[in-house]
Phi, psi and omega in degrees: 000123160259136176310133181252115187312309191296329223248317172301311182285354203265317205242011205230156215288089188330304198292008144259008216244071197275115187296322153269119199234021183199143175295313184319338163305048201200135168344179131291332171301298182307345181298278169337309165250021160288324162288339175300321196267335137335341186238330188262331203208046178303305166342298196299130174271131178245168164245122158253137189260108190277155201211108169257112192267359177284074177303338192260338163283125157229122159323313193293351184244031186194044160184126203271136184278012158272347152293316206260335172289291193317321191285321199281350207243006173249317185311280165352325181266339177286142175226132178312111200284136178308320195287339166267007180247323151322313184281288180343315166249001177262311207270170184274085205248110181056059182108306202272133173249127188091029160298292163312128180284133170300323193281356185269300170326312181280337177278312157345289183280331154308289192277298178314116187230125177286112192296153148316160184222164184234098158245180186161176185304142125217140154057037180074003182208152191323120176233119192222129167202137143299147158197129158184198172306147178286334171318326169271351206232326180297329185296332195289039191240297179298322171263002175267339201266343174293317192270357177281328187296002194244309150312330151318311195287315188300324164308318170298312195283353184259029188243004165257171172268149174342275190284349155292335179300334183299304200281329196301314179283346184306305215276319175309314145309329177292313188312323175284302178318313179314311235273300196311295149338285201295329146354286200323144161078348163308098178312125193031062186273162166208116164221150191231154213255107168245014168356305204303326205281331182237030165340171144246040171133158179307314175300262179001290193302308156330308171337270173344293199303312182283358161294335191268302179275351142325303193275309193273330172080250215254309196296020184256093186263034143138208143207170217274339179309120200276339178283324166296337177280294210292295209307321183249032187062092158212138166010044156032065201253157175144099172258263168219149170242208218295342195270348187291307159314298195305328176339279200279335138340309183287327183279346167306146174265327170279172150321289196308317180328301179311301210280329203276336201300307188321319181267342188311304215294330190275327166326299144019269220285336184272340205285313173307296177264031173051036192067022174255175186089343204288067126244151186274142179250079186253042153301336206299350212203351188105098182310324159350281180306303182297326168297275219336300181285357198283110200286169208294334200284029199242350191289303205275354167309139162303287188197235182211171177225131210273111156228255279217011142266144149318126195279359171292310191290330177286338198275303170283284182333309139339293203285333201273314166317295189288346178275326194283340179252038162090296242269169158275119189263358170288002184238022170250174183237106157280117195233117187257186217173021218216080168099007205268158153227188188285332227258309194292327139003277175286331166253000164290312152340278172287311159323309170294279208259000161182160226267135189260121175274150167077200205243030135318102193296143203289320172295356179280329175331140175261281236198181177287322211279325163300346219251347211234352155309128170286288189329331186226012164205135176224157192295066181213097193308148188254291214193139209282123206220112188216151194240141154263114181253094196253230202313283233291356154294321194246347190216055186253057198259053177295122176080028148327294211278150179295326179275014174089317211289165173230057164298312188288344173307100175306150178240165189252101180247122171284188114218112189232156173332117200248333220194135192232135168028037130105028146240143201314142200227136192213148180228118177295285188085161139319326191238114207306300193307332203267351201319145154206151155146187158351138170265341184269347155317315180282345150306324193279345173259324160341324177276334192254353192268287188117157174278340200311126177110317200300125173249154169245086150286146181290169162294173147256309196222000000 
């Protein structure tokens, strides 16, 4: 059945209207190391913290906290349904049947409880952080950052009329069909849905996906929203991210501990899931540092995922790591995910995934008919290439709205982990703009990481 969005936005009583409407309504990833920290770290207490880097945005002023209360307090009230718990455990993830631990499953329906929350006003804009066991606290990440991108939008959409709502999804369809269409025919493409934390709504985003697996067919290999894979049989994507470093990091006692913490954490994690799973996010702290120090079994991971460097230079860095070290990178993964569109999509593609002849710039790529031209591309793989298609998929309608206006323009919002057993949790990055935490922390990992690689860019997402 299709939704008729605009008509649905127009008529219809928001404040029965729940954004979440399943715990399953969460990466797939966040599953995942919710069961690592469940089995490694039942203990341990967190702060996660919403961190808005869209500084020129205020929240406080285009979302009501009487909405936003109303949403988190429903979220809260949701409990994992058998039939999803059921999927969980039957079903079949990157191979594998039986990720899940029953006893992980049974704590999951039994036990699992989403912790209280703390909001209010400060310094002019929406201030919301969790604090509990990290086992209870980690889900908030995702469903708070789905309902704020979703409360924005429904303010914007209720200042409009029928028929702007009308033009407004029209031209957000063409527009996705334009993104879609260059796709199309692309030889051995792989792209994945990584949407959800900064959606423009649920609906939007089903939209979106089942347009992707509709369309592209085979080369649409799923998505990371996990309700949307169980509603609609489709893929699972997802292992794990930053916060799992930044953690055990906070929790270190030394210098040596701190720097050592990054490979601890991957020890973990293959230790858990029997060497399945292996790709690594190794940004958390600067990848630079991390190849460099990084001991040889870390050589044997499938493969790494590109977020916060430009994925051409992460990219190249990986494959120039694994030749200096024994490896083959053609039996290897790369997956980027940082910002993406289409355009970047198709030449991370043709870089990655087949050889570019003549002084053609990788980024000049259009569409399939360049790819299928023999003169500017030939089949002959670097390294195994799959794209994470985030904001700029499910929440792209800049130049949308009929009035011009740009309400509707996604911003770039977190929530991340501020603090593990009441000491401070800092994130590097690649990129000067995203560090977060402590500023004096953040010197101190600096000092023990090093900077090497590190660029200063704006965020986009």
């Amino acid at each position: 059945m299709i939704v008729n969005l605009a008509e649905r936005a127009h008529n219809h009583n928001w404040q029965l209207d729940p954004i979440t409407r399943s715990l399953l309504d969460t990466d797939f990833y966040k599953l995942l190391m919710l069961q690592f920290i469940w089995k490694h770290f039942p203990e341990v207490e967190v702060t996660f913290s919403l961190v808005n880097r869209s500084t020129t945005v205020s929240l406080a002023e285009r979302i009501s906290l009487e909405e936003l209360r109303m949403q988190l307090d429903n979220v809260r009230s949701l409990r994992f349904q058998k039939s999803e718990l059921i999927w969980l455990a039957g079903n079949t993830f990157y191979g594998k049947r039986g990720i899940f631990e029953p006893d992980f499953l049974d704590w999951l329906e039994h036990d699992f409880r989403l912790p209280d929350y703390e909001l209010s006003i400060q310094d002019g804009d929406i201030s919301l952080s969790f604090r509990g066991l990290w086992t209870q606290t980690t889900l908030w990440e995702i469903y708070a950052l789905a309902i704020l991108s979703e409360l924005k939008t429904r303010t914007s959409l209720r200042e409009m009329s029928e028929f702007s709502l009308d033009i407004l999804y029209a031209r957000a369809k063409a527009k996705l069909w334009s993104k879609i269409e260059r796709l199309r025919g692309v030889p051995g493409l792989r792209v994945a849905d990584f949407g959800t934390r900064r959606r423009h709504s649920f609906l939007w985003q089903e939209y979106v996906v089942k347009a992707m697996r509709d369309t592209l067919g085979s080369s649409f290999t799923g998505s990371s929203n996990t309700y949307l894979a169980y509603k609609h049989d489709l893929e699972a994507i997802g292992t794990n991210a930053h916060e799992l470093p930044m953690a055990l990091a906070a929790m270190a006692e030394t210098d040596e501990e701190l720097k050592a913490s990054q490979y601890r954490m991957l020890e973990l994690w293959q230790s858990t899931y029997q060497r399945e799973l292996l790709i690594m996010l190794p940004d958390t702290f600067g990848t630079t540092q991390f190849l460099e120090g990084a001991p040889d079994w870390v050589t044997d991971w499938t493969g790494q995922r590109m977020d916060s460097k430009s994925p051409y230079v992460a990219g190249d860095e990986y494959i120039d790591w694994l030749r200096k070290r024994g490896r083959d990178p053609e039996k290897k993964f790369i997956i980027a995910s940082d910002g993406l569109d289409v355009q970047d999509i198709l030449g991370l593609h043709a870089y990655f995934s087949g050889e570019i002849l003549g002084d053609r710039n990788p980024q000049d790529f259009n569409d399939a008919s360049d790819f299928l031209d023999s003169e500017k591309w030939s089949p002959k793989r670097r390294i195994r290439f799959s794209s994470g298609w985030g904001t700029l998929l499910t929440n792209d309608f800049r130049n949308c709205d009929p009035s011009g206006g740009s309400g509707f323009d996604p911003i770039s919002l977190v929530c991340k982990l501020t603090d593990a057993n009441g000491r401070p949790a800092v994130k590097l990055s690649d990129n000067y703009a995203k560090a977060m935490g402590d500023p004096e922390q953040v010197e101190r990992y600096r000092r023990v990481f090093g900077t090497a690689g590190q660029i200063n860019v704006p965020a986009l997402v």
